[in-house]
C-alpha angles and dihedrals in degrees: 000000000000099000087046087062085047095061093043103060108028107115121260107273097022119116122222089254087059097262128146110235114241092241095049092050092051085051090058093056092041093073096036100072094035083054082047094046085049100049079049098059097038085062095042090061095038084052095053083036086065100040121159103047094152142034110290121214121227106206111205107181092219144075122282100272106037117125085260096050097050097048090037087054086050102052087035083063091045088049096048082050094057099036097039088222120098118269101209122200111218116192113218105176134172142048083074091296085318089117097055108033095054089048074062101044077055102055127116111261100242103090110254093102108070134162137216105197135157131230087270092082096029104045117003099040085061097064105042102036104064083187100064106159083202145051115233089209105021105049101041136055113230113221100167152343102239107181142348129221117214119198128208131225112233132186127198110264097251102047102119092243133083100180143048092248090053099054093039077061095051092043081051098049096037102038111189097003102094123066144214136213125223132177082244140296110322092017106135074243086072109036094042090062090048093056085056094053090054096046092049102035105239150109145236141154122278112225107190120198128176101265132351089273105067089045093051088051088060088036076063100045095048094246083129127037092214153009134177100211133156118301082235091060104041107048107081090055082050095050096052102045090254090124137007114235113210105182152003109230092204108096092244122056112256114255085221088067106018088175089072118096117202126248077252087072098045087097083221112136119249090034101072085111105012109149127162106165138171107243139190130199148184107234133162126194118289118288097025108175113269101231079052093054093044094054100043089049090039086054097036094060095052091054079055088056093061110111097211098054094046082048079047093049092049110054089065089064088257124118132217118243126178120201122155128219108287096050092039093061092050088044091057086047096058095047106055081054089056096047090035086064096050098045090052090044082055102026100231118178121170097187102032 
């Protein structure tokens, strides 16, 4: 009767002698570390849920002043309203944005390392440099497009032509004999008017200068016959007669010289979707976290959303576009193809 009691109540996987079964034992264990893989996770997603819980740095790769600073100084206040944690700029100038951009490749993958850079680092640096230390595409992870920069071809006030059509003629009947400013070799300046070259099939001198200063002063002078040079910088020359601004090259007319038709509208052949544009970006190091990706684009668009700052954006001549990753990252492809075909037309190297 007693060892039937026994029997009874002697819990499952115990042996009569007191020992744990093996399989009962691996059981145990079993759900243990699942308990413990789940803990793990819980407090993986509680963790990204709660993103960000410190300051987070936003790397720019330029000077305190440049187009990308002040607007990255303006989204980096509207994040550190919306996270409660400080968002802080750091300046990294200087190797052309390698610096910079390599202090951000670097970076450790939770977020709180960020970086606001423009279309120099991420698509034209690839194409002129043949010694990159980093990858555009490969070593960062893209979040979202923030603003785009179109630029203006000007010609100097006494050159005989008031439209794009007009100066394409006098390229094609002097070849060689007009030229053209730059702020140096591999500025978007450069490239941009070689792309027009290419799309209209002409040709013309570069003239490089050191910064698009310097080369607006001889555009005035009449030292060069053209640039192609920002909206932002531009605009007060335009404003006051100094030069005479022919077209946009964003698709879309700007809304800080809404005269202005864009080479689009020209009617020549080779321009009906002609763009070359200035951009700026959000972008982290390569393999970001997705929920943190999520959040800081999530967030990010809604910063774009905000009427004043796209008031703010505009009246430098600069436009607020949104584009999440995915697209972002298509969209940095592209153009490095499109830079890329512009610096080998010209052979541009800036290392060789």
């Amino acid at each position: 009767m007693a060892d039937a009691l026994a029997t009874t109540t002697r819990p499952p996987g115990v042996h009569p002698n007191g020992a744990v079964s093996r399989r009962s034992a691996l059981h145990a264990m079993s759900s243990l570390t699942l308990g413990a893989a789940w803990l793990s996770a819980a407090s993986s997603v509680h963790a990204q849920d709660a993103w960000p819980i410190k300051p987070v740095k936003m790397i720019i790769p330029f000077p305190p002043g440049q187009a990308t600073d002040i607007f990255g100084r303006l989204f980096a206040q509207r994040l550190s309203s919306l996270w409660g944690q400080g968002v802080v700029v750091d300046n990294r100038p200087g190797g052309s944005s390698i610096i910079g951009m390599e202090a951000l490749k670097s970076a450790s993958a939770d977020g709180y390392t960020l970086g606001m850079v423009s279309s120099g680092p991420l698509s034209i640096n690839p194409s002129v440099f043949s010694r990159l230390p980093y990858d555009p595409v490969r070593d960062f992870t893209p979040i979202s497009l923030a603003f785009i920069a179109p630029l203006v071809l000007l010609v100097n006030k006494d050159l005989p032509v008031q439209t794009t059509a007009e100066l394409v003629t006098l390229m094609r009947q002097q070849p060689g004999r007009l030229s053209y400013a730059s702020g140096g070799p591999g500025t978007s300046q450069h490239l941009a008017c070689e792309l027009f070259k290419m799309a209209t099939k002409t040709f013309a001198v570069h003239i490089p200068y050191k910064g698009s200063g310097p080369a607006l002063t001889d555009l005035i002078a009449g030292q060069v016959h053209f640039m192609i040079d920002s909206v932002s910088a531009a605009l007060p020359h335009i404003q006051a007669g100094r030069v005479r601004p022919l077209a946009v090259t964003s698709l879309q007319r700007n809304a800080a010289v809404p005269q202005v038709p864009s080479l689009a509208e020209s009617g020549l052949a080779g321009l009906e979707k002609f763009e070359a544009v200035g951009w700026a970006g959000l972008i982290g190091p390569a393999n970001l976290p997705a929920s943190v990706v999520q959040k800081i684009s999530h967030d990010f668009a809604s910063v774009l959303r905000d009427e004043s700052l796209i008031q703010r954006v505009a009246q430098s001549g600069s436009v607020v576009r949104a584009l999440p990753g995915a697209e972002f990252s298509q969209f940095i492809r592209d153009e490095v193809v499109k830079w890329g075909g512009a610096a080998k037309a010209s052979n541009t190297r800036l290392d060789s």
